[in-house]
C-alpha positions in Angstrom: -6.2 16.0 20.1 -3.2 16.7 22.1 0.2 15.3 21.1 1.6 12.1 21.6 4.7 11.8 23.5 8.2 10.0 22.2 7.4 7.7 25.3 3.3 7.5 25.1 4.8 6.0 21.6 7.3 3.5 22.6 4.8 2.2 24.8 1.6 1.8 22.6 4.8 0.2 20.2 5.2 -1.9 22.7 1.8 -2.5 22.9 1.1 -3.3 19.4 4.1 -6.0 19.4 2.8 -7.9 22.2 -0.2 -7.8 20.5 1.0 -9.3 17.8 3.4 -11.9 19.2 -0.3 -13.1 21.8 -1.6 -14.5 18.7 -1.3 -17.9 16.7 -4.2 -17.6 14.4 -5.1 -14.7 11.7 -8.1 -14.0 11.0 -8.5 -13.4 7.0 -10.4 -11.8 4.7 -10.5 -12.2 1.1 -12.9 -11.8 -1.5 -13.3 -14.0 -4.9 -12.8 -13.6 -8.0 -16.5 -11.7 -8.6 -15.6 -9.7 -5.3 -17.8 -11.9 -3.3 -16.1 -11.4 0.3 -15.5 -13.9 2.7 -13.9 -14.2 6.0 -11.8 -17.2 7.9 -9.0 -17.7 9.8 -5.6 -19.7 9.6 -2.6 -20.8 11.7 0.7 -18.8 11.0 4.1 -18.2 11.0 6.1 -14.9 10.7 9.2 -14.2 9.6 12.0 -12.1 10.5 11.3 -9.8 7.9 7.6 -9.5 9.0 5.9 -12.1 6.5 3.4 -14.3 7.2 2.8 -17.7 6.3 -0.5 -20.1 6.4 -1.3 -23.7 5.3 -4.2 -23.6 3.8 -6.7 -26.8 2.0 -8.5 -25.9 -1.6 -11.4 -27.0 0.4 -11.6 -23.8 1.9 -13.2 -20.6 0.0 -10.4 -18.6 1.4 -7.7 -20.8 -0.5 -9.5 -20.6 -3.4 -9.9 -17.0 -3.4 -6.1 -16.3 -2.8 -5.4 -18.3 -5.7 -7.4 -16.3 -8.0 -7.4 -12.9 -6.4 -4.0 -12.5 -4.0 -4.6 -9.8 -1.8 -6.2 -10.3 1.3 -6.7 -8.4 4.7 -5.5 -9.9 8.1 -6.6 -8.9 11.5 -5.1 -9.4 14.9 -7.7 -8.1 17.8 -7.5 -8.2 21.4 -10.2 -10.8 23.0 -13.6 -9.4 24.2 -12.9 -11.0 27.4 -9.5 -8.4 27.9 -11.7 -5.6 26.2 -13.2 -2.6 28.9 -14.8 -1.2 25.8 -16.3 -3.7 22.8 -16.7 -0.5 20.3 -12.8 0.0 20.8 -11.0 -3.3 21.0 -7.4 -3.2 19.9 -6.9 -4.4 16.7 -4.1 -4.5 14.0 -5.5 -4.5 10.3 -2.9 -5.3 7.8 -3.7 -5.2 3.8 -1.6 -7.7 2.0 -0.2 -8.9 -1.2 -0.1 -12.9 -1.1 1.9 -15.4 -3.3 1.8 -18.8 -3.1 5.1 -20.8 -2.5 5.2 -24.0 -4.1 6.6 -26.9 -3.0 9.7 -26.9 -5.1 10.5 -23.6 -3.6 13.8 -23.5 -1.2 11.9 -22.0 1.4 8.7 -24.0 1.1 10.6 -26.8 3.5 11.7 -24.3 5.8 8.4 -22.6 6.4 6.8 -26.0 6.6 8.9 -27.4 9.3 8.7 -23.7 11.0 5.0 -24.6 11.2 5.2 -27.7 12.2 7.9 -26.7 15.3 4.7 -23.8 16.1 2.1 -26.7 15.6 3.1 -30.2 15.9 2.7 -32.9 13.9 -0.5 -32.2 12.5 1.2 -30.0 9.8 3.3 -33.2 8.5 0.1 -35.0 8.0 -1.1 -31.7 6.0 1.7 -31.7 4.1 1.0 -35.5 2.7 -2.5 -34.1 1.1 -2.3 -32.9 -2.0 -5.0 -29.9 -1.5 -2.8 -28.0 1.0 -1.2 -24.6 0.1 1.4 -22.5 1.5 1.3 -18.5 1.3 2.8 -15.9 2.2 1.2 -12.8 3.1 3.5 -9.6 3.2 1.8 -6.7 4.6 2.2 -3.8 2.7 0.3 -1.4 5.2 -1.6 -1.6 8.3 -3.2 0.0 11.1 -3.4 -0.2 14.7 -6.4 1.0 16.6 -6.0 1.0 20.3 -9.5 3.2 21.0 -11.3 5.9 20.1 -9.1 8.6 18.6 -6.2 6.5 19.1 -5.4 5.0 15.9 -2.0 4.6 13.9 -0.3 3.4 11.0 2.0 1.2 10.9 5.4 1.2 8.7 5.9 -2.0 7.2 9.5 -1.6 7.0 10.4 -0.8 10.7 6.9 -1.9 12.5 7.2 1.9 13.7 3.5 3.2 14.2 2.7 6.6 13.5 -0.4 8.5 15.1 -3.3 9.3 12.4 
């Protein structure tokens, strides 16, 4: 495989960041507390430090399983609809520690009303349920796959990919 170019770089970069900022849902995988997996999705937030936050009810096997098991995988893919090629479709996988944030927590209040700016006022009428939990998901490594051959990782600390 030939070498990949300071500028071929900054581009897929740039690729990978619009990728990321396209979305508004996650789609998230966890598995429970026997290793059972399951897969959902959930509105977010990010922060400036690259932390992601969902609002999730008990109802849900996902919230359930973050509770008991707080890891989880998160993936961000490119729509088949924008995809030339369905076995390639770009895609960011990030593994991630979760904890939740309770609601005495200083930032619980922020990261609500950030929600509910993203959302509306659905997320207020969330909030006055008593099932609903907020997490945060920090990613503690990922990778970004833009076709075949052409995947990277991704440091968490910079959002700087590197070609694997």
């Amino acid at each position: 495989m030939s070498e990949i170019s300071k500028q071929e770089l900054e581009d897929i970069t740039q690729r990978y960041q619009e990728l990321m900022a396209s979305q508004q849902t996650l789609l998230l995988s966890t598995a429970s507390a026997n290793g059972v997996p399951d897969i959902s999705y959930a509105p977010f937030v990010r922060d400036d430090e690259g932390v992601f936050y969902i609002y999730v009810s008990e109802m849900a096997c996902h919230t359930v399983n973050l509770l008991n098991n707080p890891q989880a995988s998160i993936l961000f893919i490119r729509p088949e609809s924008e995809s030339p090629n369905l076995f390639a479709r770009e895609r960011a996988v990030l593994s991630c520690s979760v904890s939740e944030i309770s609601r005495d927590d200083v930032i619980y209040a922020d990261r609500i009303q950030a929600l509910q700016d993203k959302f509306g006022e659905v997320v207020s009428v969330l909030g006055s349920l008593p099932d609903f939990h907020l997490f945060a998901l920090r990613p503690e490594n990922g990778r970004y796959i833009i076709g075949f051959g052409r995947a990277f990782s991704i440091n968490m600390n910079d959002g700087s990919l590197r070609h694997i």
